[in-house]
C-alpha positions as CSV (number, residue, x, y, z in Angstrom):
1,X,-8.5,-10.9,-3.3
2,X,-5.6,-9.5,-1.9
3,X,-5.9,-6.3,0.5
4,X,-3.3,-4.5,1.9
5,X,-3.6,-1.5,4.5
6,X,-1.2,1.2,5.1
7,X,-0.6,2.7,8.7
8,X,1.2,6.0,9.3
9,X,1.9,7.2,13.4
10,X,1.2,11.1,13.4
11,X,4.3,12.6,14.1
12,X,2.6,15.1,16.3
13,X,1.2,13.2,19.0
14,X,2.3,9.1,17.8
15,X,-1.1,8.3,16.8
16,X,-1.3,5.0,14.8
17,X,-3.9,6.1,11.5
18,X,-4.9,3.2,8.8
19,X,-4.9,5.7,5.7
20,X,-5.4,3.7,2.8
21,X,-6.5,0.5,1.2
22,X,-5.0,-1.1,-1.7
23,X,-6.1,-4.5,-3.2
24,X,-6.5,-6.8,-6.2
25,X,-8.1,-9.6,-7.4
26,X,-5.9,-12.5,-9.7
27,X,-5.7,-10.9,-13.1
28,X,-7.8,-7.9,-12.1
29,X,-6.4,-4.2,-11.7
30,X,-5.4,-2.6,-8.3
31,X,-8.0,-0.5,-5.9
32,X,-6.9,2.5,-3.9
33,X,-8.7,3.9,-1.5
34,X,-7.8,6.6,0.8
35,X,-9.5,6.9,4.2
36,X,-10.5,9.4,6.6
37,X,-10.3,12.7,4.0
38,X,-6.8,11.8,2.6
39,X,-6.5,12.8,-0.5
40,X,-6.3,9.1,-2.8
41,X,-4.0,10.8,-5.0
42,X,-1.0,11.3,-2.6
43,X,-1.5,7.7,-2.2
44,X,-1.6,6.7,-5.4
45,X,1.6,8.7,-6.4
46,X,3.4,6.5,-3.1
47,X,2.3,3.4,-5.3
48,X,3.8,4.7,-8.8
49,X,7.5,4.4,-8.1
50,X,6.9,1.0,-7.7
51,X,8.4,-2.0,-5.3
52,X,10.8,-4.4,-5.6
53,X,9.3,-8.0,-6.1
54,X,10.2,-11.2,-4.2
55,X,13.1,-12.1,-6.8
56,X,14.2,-8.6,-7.1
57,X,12.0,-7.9,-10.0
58,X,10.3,-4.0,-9.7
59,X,6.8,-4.4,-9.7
60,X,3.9,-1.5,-10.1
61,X,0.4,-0.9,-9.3
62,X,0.0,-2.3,-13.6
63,X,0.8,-5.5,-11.8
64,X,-2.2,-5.9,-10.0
65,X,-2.2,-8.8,-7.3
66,X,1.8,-9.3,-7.3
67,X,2.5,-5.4,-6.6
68,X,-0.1,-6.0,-3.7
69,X,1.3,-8.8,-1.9
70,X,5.0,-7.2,-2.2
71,X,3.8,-4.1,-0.6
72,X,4.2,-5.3,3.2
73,X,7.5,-6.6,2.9
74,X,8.5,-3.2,1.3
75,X,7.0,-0.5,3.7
76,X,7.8,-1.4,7.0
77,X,9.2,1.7,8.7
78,X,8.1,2.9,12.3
79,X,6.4,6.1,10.8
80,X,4.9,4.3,7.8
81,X,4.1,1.0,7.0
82,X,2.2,-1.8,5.8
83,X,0.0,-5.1,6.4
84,X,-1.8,-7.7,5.3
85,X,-5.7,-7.0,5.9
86,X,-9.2,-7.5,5.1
């Protein structure tokens, strides 16, 4: 399994908040799961543009395992981002 968290620093006071959890298992569809009250929709609608793959290919959450593991390498701002995780 796969499992990717995503971090957001409140603009407010610079907080560091883990929001969500997205993951897959090979061949299996994509969790989200939105943490601490968010609302999982918000999330999901983040996921539904899509990313770009590793060979340039756009990838979406349909994708399962794939999408997940791109997601890091495509959210990595200073006000939101994403890892690797548990």
């Amino acid at each position: 399994m796969t499992v990717v968290e995503f971090f957001r620093r409140r603009p407010t006071d610079g907080v560091i908040e883990r929001f969500a959890r997205v993951s897959a298992e090979a061949g299996g569809p994509l969790t989200v799961e939105a943490l601490h009250g968010d609302d999982p929709t918000s999330v999901e609608a983040l996921l539904r543009r899509g990313v770009p793959g590793p060979t340039g290919e756009m990838l979406y959450p349909a994708d399962g395992e794939a999408f997940v593991r791109a997601l890091p390498d495509v959210y990595r701002g200073s006000m939101l981002w994403a890892e690797f995780g548990r």
